[in-house]
C-alpha positions as CSV (number, residue, x, y, z in Angstrom):
1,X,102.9,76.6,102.6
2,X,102.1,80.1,103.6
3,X,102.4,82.8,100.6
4,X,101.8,86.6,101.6
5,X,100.9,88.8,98.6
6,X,102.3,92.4,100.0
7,X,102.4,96.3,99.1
8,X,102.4,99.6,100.6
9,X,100.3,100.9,98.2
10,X,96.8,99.9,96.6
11,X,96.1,98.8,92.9
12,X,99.7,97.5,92.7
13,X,98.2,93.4,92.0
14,X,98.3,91.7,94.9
15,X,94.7,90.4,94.9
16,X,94.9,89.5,91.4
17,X,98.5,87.6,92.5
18,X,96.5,86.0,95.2
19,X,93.9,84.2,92.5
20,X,96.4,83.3,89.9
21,X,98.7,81.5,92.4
22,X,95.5,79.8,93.8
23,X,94.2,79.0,90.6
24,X,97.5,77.3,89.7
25,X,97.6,75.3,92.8
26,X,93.9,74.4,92.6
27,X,94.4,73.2,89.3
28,X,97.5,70.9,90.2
29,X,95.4,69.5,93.3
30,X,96.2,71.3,96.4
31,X,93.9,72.5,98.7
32,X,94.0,76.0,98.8
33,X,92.7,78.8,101.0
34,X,92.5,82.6,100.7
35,X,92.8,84.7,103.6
36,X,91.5,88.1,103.2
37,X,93.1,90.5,105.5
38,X,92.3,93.9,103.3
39,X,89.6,95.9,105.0
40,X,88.2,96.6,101.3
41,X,87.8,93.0,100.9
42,X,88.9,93.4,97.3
43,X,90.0,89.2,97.9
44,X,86.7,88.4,98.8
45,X,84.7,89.8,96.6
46,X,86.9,88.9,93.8
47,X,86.0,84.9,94.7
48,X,82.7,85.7,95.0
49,X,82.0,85.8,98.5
50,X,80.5,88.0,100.7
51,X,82.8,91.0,102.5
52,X,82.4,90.2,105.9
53,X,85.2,90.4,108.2
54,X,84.3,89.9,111.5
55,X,84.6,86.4,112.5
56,X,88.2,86.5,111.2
57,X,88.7,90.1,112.7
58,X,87.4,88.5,116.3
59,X,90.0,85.4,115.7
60,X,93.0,87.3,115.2
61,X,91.5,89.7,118.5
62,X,91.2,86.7,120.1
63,X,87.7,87.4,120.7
64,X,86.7,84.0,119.4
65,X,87.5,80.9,116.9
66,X,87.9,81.5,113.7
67,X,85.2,80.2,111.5
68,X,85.7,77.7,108.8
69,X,86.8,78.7,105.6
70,X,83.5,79.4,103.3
71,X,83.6,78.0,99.9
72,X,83.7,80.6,97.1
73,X,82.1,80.7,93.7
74,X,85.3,79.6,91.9
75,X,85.8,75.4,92.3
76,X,88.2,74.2,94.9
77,X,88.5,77.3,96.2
78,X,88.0,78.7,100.0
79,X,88.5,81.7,101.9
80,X,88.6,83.7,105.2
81,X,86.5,86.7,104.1
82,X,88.1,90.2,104.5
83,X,85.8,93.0,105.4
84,X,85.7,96.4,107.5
85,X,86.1,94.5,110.5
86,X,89.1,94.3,110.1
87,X,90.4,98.0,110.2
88,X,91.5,99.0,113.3
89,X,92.1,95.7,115.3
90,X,94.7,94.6,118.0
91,X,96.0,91.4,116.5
92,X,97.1,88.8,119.6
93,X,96.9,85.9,117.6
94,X,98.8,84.3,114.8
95,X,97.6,83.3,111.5
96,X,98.7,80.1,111.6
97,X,96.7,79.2,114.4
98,X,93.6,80.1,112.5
99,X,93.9,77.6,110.1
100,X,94.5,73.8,110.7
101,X,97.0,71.4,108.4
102,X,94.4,69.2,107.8
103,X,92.3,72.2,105.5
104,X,94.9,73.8,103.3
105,X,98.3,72.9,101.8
106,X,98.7,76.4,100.8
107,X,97.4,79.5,102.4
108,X,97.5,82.6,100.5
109,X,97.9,85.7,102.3
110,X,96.3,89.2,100.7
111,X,97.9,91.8,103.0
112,X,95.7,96.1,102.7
113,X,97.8,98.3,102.2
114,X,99.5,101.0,104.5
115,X,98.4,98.4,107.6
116,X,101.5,98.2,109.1
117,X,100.0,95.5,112.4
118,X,98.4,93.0,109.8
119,X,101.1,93.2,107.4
120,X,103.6,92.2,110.4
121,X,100.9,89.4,111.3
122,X,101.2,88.1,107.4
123,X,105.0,88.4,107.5
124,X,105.3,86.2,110.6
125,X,103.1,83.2,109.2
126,X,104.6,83.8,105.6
127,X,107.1,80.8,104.0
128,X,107.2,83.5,101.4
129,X,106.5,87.1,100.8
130,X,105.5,88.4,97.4
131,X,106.4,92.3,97.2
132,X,103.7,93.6,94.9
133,X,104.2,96.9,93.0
134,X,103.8,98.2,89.6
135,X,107.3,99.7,87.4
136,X,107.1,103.3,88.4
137,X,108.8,105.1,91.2
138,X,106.2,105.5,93.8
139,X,105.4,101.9,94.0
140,X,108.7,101.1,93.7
141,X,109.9,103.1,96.5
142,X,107.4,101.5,98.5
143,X,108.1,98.0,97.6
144,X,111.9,99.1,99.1
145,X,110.6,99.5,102.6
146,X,108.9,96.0,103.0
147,X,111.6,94.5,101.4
148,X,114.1,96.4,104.3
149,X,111.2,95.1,107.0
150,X,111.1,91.4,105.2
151,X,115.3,91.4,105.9
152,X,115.3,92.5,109.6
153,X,113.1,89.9,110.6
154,X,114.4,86.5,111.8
155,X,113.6,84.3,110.7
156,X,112.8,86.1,108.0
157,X,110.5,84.8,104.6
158,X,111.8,84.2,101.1
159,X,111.5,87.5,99.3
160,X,110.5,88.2,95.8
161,X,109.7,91.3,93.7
162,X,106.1,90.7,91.9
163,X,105.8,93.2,89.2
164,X,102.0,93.5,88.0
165,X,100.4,95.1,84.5
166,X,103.6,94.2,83.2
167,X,103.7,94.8,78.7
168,X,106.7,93.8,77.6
169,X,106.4,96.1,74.4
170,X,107.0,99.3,76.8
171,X,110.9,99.7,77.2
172,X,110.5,100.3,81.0
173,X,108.9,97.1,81.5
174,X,110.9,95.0,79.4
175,X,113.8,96.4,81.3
176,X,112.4,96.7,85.1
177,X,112.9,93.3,86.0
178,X,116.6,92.9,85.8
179,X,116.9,96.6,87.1
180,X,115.5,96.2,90.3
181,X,117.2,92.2,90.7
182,X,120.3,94.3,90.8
183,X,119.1,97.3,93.2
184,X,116.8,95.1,95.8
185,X,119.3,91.8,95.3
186,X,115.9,89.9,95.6
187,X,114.6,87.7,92.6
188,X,112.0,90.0,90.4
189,X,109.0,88.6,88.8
190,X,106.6,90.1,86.6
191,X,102.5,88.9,85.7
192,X,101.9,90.2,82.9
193,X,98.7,92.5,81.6
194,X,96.4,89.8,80.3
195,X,92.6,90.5,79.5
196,X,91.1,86.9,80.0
197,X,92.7,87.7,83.3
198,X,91.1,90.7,84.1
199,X,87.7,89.8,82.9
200,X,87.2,86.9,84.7
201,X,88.2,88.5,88.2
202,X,85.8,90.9,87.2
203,X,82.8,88.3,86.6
204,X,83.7,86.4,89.4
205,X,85.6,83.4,87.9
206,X,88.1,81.1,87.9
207,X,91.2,82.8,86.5
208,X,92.0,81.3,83.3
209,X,94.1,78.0,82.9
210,X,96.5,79.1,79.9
211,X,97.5,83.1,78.7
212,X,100.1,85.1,79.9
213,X,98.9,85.6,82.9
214,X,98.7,82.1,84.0
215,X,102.2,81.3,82.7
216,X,103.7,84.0,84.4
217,X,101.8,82.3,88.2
218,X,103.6,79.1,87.1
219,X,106.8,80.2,87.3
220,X,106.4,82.7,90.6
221,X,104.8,79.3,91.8
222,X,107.9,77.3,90.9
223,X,109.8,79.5,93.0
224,X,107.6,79.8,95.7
225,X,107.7,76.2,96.1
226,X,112.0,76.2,95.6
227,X,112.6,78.7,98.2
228,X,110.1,76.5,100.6
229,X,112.1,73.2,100.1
């Protein structure tokens, strides 16, 4: 199962999408691994690895295999490290051929922003395709355009609206997620703020296993996993 966490713009969530729907699915005993395709290598250094991009930069070149997945500093988890590598590159290869059935049952996807090539490359591997983006109008113009991309593909991915730093005591956010259901006719999802959250991506760890957060992965998961079937 191939999940792509998505956005035109940056600090709209999509790596901290990435580790809560891999910390749900670690914790229910899949094998997961992270494929860092940001440039920044946000991903990566979020799981505690180191940002180096190349060997997955010269895969997708076609310059060379693709390395093993490295295990991270959070249990269960492994990734293809993002880096600065990766700016720049032709891509002639798919994803999917970088990573073998036998290693994950899901691979999760965290697409840079405003990289039109790798986002195509994540789109074409993708089962689904998160939409990150925060409530305002900026992000949620840009959310628009990959949805329009998502819909002129064919085959084209399940599609979902992720809304991130979501408080559901501001009346915009309480009433976002029905709004743009019924402008983008895509479901809409929201993860909500949550501090344990935020702390432990920021020390390095595991994301935690109750909160807000954490019930707000279950259920994009549970969708995730419908629109798969």
């Amino acid at each position: 199962m191939w999940v792509a966490c998505m956005g035109r713009k940056g600090g709209v969530g999509k790596t901290t999408a990435a580790l809560a729907l891999a910390a749900h699915w670690t914790r229910l005993g899949r094998r997961v691994v992270l494929m860092d395709l940001d440039p920044q290598g946000s991903l990566t250094l979020a799981a505690g690895a180191s940002p180096d991009g190349a060997a997955l930069a010269d895969a997708i070149a076609g310059h060379g295999a693709a390395s093993e997945p490295v295990q991270t500093t959070l249990p269960g988890l492994s990734i293809l490290t993002g880096g600065a590598e990766l700016e720049g590159i032709t891509p002639t290869q798919t994803l999917r051929s970088l990573v073998a059935d036998t290693v994950a049952d899901v691979v999760i996807v965290d697409c840079p922003p405003g990289h039109a090539a790798l986002d195509r490359l994540a789109a074409d591997a993708a089962d689904a395709v998160l939409v990150c983006c925060e409530a305002h109008r900026l992000a949620v113009a840009g959310a628009a355009r990959v949805i329009e991309d998502m819909r002129r593909r064919s085959p084209a991915p399940a599609v979902a609206v992720l809304l991130g730093r979501m408080d559901d005591r501001r009346g915009l956010d309480k009433a976002a997620p029905d709004l743009l259901a019924g402008a983008f006719g895509v479901p809409v999802w929201k993860m909500r703020q949550d501090a344990a959250l935020a702390m432990a991506m920021n020390a390095g760890a595991m994301p935690p296993a109750s909160g807000r957060a954490a019930e707000d992965a279950a259920v994009v998961a549970a969708w995730i996993e419908g629109a798969k079937l």
